[in-house]
N, CA and C atoms as an extended XYZ file, in Angstrom:
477
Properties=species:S:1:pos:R:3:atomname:S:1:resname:S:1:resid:I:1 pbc="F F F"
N       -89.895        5.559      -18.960 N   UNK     1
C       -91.112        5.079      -19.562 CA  UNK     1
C       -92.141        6.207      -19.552 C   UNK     1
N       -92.740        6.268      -20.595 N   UNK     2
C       -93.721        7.420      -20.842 CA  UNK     2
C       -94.840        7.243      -20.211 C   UNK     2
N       -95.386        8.162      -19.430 N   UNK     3
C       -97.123        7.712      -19.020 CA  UNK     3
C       -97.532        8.498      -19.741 C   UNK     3
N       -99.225        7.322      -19.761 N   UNK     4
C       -99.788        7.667      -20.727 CA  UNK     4
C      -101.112        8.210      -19.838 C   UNK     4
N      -101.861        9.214      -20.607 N   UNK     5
C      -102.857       10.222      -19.542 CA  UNK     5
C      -104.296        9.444      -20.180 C   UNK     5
N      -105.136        9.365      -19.516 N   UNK     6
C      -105.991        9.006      -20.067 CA  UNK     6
C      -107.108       10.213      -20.074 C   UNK     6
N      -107.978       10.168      -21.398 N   UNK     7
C      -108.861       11.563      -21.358 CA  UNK     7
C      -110.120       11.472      -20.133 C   UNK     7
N      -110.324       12.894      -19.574 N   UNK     8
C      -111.082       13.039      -18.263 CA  UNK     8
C      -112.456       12.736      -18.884 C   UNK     8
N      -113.069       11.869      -18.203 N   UNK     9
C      -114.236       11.738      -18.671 CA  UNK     9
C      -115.515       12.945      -18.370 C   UNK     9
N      -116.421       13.164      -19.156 N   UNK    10
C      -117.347       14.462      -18.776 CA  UNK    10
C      -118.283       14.540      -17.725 C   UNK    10
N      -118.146       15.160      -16.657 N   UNK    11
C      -118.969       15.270      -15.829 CA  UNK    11
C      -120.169       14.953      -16.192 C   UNK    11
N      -121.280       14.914      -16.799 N   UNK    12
C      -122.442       14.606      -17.148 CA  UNK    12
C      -122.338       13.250      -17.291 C   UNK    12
N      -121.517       12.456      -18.223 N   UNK    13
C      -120.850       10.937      -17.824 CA  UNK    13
C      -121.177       10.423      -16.704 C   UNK    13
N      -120.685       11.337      -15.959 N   UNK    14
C      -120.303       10.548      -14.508 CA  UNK    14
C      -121.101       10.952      -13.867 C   UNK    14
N      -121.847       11.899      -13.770 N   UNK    15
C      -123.257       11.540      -13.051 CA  UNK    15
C      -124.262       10.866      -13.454 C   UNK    15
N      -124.208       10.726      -14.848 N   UNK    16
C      -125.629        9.353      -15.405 CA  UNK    16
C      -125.158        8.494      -14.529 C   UNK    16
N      -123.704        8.166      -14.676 N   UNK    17
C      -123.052        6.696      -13.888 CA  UNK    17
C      -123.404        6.520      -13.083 C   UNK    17
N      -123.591        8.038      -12.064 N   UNK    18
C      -123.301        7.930      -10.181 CA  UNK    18
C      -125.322        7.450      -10.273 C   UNK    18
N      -125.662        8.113      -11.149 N   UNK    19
C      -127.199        7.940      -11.140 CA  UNK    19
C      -127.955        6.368      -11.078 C   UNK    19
N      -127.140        5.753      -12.737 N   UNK    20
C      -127.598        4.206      -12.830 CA  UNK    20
C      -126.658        3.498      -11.939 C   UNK    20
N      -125.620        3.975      -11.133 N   UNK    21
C      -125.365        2.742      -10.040 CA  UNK    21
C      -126.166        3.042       -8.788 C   UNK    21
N      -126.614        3.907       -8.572 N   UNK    22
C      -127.707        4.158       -7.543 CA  UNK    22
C      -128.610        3.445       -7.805 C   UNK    22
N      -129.128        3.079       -8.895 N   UNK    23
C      -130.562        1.888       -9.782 CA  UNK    23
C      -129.805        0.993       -8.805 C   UNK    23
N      -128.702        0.649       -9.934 N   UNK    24
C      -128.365       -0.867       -9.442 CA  UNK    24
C      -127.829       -1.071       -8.257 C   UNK    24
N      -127.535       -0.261       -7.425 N   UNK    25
C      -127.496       -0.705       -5.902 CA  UNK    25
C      -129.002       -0.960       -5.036 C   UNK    25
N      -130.094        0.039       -5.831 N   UNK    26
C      -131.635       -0.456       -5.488 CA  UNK    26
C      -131.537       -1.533       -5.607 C   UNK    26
N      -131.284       -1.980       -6.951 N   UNK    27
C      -131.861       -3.326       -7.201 CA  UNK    27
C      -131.538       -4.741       -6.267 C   UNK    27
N      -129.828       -4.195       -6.155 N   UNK    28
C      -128.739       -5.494       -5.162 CA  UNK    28
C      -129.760       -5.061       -3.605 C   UNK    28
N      -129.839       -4.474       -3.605 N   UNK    29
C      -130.776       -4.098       -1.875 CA  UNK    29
C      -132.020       -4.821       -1.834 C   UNK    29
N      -132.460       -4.667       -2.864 N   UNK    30
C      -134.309       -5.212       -2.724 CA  UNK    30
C      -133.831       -6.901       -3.213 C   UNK    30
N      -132.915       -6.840       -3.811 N   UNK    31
C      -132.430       -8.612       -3.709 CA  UNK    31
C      -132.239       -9.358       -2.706 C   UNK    31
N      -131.337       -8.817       -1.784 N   UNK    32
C      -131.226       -9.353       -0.990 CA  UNK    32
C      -131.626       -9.233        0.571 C   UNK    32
N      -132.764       -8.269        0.232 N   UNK    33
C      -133.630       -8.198        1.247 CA  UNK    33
C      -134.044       -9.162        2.460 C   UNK    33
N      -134.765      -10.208        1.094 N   UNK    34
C      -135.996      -11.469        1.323 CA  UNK    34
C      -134.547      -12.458        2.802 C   UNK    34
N      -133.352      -12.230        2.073 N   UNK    35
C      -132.637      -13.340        2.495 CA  UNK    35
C      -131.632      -12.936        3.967 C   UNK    35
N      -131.778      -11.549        4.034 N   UNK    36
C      -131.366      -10.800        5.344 CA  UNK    36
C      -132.123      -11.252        6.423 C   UNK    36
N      -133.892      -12.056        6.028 N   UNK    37
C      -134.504      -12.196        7.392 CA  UNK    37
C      -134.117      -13.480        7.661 C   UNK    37
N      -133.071      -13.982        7.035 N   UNK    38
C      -132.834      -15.415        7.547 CA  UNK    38
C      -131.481      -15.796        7.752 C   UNK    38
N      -130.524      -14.672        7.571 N   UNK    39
C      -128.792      -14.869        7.367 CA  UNK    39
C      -128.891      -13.014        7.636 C   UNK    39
N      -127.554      -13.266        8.281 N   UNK    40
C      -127.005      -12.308        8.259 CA  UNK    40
C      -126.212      -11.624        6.722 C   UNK    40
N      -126.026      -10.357        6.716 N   UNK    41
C      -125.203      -10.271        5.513 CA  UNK    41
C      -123.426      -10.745        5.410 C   UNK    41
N      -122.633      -10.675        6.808 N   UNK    42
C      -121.966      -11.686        6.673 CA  UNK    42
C      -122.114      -13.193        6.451 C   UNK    42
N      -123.242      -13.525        6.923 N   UNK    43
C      -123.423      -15.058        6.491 CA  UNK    43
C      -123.565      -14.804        5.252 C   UNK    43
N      -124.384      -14.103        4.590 N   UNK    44
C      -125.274      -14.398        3.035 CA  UNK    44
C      -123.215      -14.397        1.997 C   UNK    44
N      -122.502      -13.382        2.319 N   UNK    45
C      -121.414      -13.289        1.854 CA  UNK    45
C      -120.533      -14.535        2.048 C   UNK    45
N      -120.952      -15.382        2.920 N   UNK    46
C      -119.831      -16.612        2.916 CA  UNK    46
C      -120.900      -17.792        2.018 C   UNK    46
N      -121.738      -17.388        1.795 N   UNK    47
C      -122.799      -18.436        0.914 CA  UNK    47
C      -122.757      -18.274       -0.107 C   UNK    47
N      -122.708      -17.230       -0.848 N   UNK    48
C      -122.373      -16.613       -1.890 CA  UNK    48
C      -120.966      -17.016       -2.597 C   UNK    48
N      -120.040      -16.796       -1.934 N   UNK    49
C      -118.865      -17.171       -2.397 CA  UNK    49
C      -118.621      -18.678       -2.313 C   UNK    49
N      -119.371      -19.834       -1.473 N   UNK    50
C      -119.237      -20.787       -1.640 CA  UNK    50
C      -119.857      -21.151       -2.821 C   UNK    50
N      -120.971      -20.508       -2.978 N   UNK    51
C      -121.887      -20.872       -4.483 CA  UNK    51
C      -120.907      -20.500       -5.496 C   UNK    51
N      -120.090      -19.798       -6.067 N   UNK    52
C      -119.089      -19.251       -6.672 CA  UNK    52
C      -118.102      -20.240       -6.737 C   UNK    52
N      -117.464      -21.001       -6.040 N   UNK    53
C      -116.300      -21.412       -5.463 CA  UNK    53
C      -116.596      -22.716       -5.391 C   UNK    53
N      -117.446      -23.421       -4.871 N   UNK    54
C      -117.885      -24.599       -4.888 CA  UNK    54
C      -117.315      -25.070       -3.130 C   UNK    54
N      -117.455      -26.530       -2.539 N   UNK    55
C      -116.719      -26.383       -1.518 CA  UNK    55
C      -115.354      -26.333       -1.521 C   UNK    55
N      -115.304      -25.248       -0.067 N   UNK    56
C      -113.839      -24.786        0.061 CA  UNK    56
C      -113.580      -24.838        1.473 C   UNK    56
N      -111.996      -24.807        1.269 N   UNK    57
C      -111.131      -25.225        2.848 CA  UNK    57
C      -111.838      -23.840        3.436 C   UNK    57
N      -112.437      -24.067        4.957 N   UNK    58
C      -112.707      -22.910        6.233 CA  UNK    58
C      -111.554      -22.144        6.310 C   UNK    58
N      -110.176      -22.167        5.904 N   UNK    59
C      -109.246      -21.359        5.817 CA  UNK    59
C      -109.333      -20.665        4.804 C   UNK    59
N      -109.236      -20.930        3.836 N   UNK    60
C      -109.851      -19.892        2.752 CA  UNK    60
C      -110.402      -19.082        2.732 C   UNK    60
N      -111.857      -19.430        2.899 N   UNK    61
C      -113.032      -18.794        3.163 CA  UNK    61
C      -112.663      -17.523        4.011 C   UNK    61
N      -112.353      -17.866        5.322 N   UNK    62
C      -111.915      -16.871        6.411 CA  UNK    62
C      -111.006      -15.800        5.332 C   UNK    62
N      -110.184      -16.242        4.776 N   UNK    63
C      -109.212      -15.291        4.012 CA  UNK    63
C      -110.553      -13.942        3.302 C   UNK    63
N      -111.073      -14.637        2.507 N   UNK    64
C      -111.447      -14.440        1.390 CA  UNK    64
C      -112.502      -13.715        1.865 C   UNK    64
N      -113.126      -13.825        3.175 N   UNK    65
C      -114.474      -12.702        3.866 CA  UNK    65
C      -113.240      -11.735        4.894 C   UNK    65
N      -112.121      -11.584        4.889 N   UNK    66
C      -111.394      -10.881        5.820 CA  UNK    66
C      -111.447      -10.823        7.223 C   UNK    66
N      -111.744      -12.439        7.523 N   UNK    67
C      -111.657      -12.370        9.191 CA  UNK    67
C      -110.762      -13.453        9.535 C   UNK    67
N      -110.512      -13.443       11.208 N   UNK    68
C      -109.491      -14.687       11.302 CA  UNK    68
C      -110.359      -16.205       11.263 C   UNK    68
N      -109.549      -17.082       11.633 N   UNK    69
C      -110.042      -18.209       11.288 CA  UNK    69
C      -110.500      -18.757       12.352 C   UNK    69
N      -110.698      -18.390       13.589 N   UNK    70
C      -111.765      -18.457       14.954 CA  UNK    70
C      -113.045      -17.832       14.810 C   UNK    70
N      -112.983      -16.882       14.312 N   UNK    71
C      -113.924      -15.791       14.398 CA  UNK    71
C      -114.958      -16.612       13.032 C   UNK    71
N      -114.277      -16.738       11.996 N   UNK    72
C      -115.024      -17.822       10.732 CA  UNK    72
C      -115.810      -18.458       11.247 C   UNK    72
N      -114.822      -19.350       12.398 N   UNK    73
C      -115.346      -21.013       12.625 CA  UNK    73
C      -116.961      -20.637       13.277 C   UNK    73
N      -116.837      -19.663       14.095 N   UNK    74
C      -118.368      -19.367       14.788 CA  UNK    74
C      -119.289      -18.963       13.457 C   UNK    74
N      -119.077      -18.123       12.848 N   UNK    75
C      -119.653      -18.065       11.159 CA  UNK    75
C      -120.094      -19.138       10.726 C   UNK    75
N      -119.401      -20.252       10.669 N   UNK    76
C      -119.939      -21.774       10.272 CA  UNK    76
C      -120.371      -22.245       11.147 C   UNK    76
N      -119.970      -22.200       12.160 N   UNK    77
C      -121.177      -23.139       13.374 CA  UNK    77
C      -122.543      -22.527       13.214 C   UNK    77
N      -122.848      -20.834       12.746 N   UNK    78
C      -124.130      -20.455       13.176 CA  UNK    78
C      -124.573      -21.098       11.504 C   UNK    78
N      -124.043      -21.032       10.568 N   UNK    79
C      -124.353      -21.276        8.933 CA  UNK    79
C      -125.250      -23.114        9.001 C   UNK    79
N      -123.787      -23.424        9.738 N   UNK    80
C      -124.560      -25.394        9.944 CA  UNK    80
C      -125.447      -25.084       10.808 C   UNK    80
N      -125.705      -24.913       11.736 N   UNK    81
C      -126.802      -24.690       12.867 CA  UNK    81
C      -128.028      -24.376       12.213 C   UNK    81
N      -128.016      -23.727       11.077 N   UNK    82
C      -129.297      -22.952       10.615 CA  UNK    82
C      -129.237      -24.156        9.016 C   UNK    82
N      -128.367      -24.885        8.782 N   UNK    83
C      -128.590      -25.555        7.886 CA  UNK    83
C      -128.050      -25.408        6.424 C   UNK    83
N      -127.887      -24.213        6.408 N   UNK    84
C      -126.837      -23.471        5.530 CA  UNK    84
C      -125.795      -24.593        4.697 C   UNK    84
N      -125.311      -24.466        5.604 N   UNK    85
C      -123.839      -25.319        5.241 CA  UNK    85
C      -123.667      -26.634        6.037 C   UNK    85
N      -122.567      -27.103        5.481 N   UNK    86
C      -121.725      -28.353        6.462 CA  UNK    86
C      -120.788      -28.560        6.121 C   UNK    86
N      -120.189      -28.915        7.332 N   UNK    87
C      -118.467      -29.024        7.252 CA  UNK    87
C      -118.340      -30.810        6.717 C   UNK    87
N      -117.360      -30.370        5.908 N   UNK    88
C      -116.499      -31.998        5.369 CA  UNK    88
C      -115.258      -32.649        5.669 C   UNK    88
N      -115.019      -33.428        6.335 N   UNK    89
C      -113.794      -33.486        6.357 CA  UNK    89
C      -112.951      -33.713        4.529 C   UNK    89
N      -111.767      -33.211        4.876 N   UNK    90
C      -110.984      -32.852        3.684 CA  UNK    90
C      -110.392      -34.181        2.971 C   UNK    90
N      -110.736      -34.871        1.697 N   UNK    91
C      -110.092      -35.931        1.826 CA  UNK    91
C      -108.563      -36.014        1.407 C   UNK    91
N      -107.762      -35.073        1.373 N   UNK    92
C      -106.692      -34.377        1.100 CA  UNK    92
C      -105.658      -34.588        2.233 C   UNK    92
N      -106.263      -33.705        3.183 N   UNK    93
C      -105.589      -33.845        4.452 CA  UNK    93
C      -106.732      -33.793        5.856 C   UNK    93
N      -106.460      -34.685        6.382 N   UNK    94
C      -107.301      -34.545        7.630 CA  UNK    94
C      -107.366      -33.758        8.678 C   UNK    94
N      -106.423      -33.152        8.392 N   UNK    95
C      -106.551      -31.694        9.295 CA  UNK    95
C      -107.310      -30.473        9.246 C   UNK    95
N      -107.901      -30.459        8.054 N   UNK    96
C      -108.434      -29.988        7.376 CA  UNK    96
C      -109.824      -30.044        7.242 C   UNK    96
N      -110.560      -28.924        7.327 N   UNK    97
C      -112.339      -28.604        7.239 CA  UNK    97
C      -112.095      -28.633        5.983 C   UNK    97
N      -113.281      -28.736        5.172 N   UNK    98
C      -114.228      -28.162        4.017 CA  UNK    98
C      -115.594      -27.705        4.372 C   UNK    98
N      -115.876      -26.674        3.964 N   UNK    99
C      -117.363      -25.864        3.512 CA  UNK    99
C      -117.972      -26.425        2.799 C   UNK    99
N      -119.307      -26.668        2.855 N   UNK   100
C      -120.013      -26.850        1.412 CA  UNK   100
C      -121.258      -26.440        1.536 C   UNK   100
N      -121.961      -25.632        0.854 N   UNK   101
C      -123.363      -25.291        0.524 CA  UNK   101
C      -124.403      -26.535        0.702 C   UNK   101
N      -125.548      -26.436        1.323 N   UNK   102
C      -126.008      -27.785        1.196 CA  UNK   102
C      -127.274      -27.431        0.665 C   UNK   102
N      -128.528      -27.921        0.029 N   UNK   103
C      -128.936      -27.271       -0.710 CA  UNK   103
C      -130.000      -26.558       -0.275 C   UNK   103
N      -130.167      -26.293        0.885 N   UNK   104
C      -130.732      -25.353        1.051 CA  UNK   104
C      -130.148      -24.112        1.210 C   UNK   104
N      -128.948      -24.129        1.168 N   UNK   105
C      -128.105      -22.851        1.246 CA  UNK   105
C      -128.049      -22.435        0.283 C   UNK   105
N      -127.718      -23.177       -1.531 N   UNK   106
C      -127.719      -22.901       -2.755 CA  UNK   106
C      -129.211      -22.630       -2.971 C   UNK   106
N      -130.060      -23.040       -2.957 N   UNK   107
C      -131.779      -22.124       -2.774 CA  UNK   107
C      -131.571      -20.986       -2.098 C   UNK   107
N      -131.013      -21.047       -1.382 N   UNK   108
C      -131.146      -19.259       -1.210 CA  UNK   108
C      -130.606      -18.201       -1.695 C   UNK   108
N      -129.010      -18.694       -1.962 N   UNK   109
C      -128.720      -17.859       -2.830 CA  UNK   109
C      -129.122      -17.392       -4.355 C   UNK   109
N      -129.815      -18.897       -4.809 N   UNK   110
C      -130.452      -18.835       -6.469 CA  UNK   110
C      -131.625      -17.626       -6.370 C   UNK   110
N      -132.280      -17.694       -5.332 N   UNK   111
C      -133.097      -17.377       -4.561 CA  UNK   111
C      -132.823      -15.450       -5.486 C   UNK   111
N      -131.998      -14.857       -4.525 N   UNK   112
C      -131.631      -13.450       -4.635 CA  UNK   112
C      -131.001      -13.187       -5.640 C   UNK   112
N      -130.079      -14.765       -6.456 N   UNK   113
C      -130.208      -14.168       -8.009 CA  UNK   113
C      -130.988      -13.920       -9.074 C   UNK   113
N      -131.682      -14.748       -8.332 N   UNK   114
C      -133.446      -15.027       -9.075 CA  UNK   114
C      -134.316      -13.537       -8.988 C   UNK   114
N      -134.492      -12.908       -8.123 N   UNK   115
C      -135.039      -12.329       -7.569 CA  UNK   115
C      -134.231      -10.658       -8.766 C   UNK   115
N      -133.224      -10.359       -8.343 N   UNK   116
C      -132.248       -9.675       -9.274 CA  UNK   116
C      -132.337       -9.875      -10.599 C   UNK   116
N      -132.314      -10.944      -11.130 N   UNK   117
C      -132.456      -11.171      -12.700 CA  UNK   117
C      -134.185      -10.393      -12.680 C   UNK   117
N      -134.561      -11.094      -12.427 N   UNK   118
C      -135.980      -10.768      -12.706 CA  UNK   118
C      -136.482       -9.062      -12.298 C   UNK   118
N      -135.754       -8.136      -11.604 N   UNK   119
C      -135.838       -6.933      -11.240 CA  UNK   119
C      -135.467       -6.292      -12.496 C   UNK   119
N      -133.847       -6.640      -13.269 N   UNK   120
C      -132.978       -6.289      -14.184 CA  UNK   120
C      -133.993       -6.562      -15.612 C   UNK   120
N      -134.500       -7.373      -15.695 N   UNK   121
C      -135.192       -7.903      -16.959 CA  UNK   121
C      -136.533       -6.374      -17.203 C   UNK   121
N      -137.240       -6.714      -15.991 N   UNK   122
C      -138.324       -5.494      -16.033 CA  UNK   122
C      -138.193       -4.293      -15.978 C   UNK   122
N      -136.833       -3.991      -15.354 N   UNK   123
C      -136.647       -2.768      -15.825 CA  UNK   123
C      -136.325       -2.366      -16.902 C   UNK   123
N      -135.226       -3.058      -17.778 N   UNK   124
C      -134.616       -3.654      -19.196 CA  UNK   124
C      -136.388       -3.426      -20.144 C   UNK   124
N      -137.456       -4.222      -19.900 N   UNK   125
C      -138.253       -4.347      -20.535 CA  UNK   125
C      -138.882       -2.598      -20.924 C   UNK   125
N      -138.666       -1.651      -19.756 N   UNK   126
C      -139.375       -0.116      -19.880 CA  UNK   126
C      -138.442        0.631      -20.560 C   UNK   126
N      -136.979       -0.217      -21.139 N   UNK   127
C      -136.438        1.288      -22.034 CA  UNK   127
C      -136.793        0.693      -23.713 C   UNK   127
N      -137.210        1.689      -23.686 N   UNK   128
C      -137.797        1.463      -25.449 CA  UNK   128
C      -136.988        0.242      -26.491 C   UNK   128
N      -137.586       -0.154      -26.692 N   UNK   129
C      -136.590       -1.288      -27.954 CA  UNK   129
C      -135.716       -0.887      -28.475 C   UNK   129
N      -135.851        0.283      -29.390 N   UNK   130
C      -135.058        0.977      -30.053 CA  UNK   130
C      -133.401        1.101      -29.397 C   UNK   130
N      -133.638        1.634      -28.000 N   UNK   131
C      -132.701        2.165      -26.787 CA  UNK   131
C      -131.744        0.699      -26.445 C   UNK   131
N      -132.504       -0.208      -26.817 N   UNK   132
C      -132.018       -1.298      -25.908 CA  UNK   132
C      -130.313       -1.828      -26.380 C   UNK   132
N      -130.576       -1.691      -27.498 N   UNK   133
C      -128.729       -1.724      -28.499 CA  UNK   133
C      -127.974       -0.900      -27.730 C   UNK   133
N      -128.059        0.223      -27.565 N   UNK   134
C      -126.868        1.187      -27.030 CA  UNK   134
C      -126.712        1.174      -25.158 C   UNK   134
N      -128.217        0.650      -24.559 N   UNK   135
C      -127.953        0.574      -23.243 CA  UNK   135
C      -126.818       -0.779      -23.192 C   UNK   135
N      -127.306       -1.695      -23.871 N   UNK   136
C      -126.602       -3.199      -24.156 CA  UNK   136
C      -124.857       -2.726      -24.350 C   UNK   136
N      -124.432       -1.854      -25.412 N   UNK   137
C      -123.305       -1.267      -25.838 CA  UNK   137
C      -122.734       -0.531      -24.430 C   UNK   137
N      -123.107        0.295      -23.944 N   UNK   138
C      -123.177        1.229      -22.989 CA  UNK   138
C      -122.396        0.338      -21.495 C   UNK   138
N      -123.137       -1.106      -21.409 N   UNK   139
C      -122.853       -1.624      -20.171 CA  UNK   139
C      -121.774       -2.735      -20.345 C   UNK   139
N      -121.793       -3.289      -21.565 N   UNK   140
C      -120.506       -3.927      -21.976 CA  UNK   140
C      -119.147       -2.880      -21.831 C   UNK   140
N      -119.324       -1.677      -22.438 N   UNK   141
C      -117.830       -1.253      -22.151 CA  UNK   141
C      -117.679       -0.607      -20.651 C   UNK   141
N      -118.541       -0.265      -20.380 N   UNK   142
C      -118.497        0.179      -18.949 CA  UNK   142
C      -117.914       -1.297      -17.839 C   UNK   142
N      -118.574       -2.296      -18.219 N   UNK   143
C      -117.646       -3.511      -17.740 CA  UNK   143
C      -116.568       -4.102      -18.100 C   UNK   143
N      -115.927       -3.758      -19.327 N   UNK   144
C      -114.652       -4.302      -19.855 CA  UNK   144
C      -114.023       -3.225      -19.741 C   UNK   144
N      -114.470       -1.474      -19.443 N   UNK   145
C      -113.091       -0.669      -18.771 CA  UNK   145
C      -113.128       -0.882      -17.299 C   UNK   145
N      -114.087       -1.731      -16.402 N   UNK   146
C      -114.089       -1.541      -14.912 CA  UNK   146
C      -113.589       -3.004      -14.564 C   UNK   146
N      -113.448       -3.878      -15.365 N   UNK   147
C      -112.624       -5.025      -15.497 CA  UNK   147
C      -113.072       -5.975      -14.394 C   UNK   147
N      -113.358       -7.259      -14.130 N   UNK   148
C      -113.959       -8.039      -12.854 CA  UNK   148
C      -113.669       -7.779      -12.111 C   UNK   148
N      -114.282       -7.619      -11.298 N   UNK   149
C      -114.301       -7.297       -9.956 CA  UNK   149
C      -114.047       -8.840       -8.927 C   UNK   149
N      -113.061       -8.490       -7.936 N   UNK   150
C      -112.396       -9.825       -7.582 CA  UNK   150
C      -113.721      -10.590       -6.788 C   UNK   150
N      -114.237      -11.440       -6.604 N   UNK   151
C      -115.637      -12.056       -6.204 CA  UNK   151
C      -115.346      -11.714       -4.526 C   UNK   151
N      -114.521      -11.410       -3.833 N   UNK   152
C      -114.630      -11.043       -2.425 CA  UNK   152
C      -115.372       -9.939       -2.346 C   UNK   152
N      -114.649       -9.016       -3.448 N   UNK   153
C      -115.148       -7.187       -3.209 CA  UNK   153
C      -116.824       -7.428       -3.482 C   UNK   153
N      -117.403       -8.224       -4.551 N   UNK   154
C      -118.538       -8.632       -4.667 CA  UNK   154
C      -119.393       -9.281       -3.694 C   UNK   154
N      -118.901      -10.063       -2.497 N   UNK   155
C      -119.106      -10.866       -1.729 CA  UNK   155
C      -119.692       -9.741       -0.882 C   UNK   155
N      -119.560       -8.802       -0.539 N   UNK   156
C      -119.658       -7.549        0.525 CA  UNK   156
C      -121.375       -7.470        0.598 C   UNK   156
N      -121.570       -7.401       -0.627 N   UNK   157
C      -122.982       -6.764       -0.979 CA  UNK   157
C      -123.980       -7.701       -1.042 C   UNK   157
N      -123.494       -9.568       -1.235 N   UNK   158
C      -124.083      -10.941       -1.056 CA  UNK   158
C      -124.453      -10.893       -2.717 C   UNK   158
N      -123.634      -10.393       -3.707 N   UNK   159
C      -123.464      -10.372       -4.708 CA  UNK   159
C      -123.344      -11.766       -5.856 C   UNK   159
């Protein structure tokens, strides 16, 4: 089978890139600032993905933040404790936890998307009108060659 090479992209490319993901890692930072003084960033990452996910089995979850499933369970005791979350029993199997966001946990996360949209918009608003077609062009293919990103790897950053 033939491989196929793909052309090297131009250094100047790839430092605008290394440049505007430096923006947008500002931006994910000053997002989730407000919500660091009240969750940890492992917590904010298991809130996040429940908002994503909707409620889910405590086994999962554990999978899906890369820890074991003891080490989780204290994760959710401090998440319910603070109000975050609450556990359900499963009506599936009774052996079984469920997670669920309760809504003050989904306020917080709307919270830092809220907060992000509204960073993205005003900055969006300072590149000239004209500009705005090709930045628009520019970030669509840059996301359909970097293809989704699996929502765990996203989860890291309380994404």
């Amino acid at each position: 089978m033939a491989r196929t090479t793909l052309p090297k992209a131009e250094p100047e490319l790839t430092d605008a890139t290394l440049t505007a993901s430096r923006a947008m890692l500002g931006v994910v930072a000053r997002s989730v600032a407000p919500a660091l003084e009240k969750v940890s960033l492992p917590q904010l990452r298991v809130l996040v993905l429940l908002a994503a996910h909707g409620t889910t089995r405590s086994g999962t979850l554990a999978e899906l933040v890369g820890v074991h499933a003891s080490t989780f369970s204290r994760t959710t005791d401090r998440l319910a404790a603070g109000g975050w979350v609450r556990r359900v029993p499963n009506p599936q199997s009774r052996r079984e936890t469920l997670v669920e966001l309760t809504d003050t946990g989904r306020r917080l996360v709307a919270s830092v998307v809220q907060r992000r949209r509204t960073e993205i918009s005003a900055i969006l608003r300072r590149v000239p009108v004209e500009d705005r077609p090709a930045v628009r062009a520019a970030f669509e293919a840059f996301a359909a060659a970097a293809g989704e990103p699996p929502l765990a790897d996203l989860a890291v950053l309380g994404v």
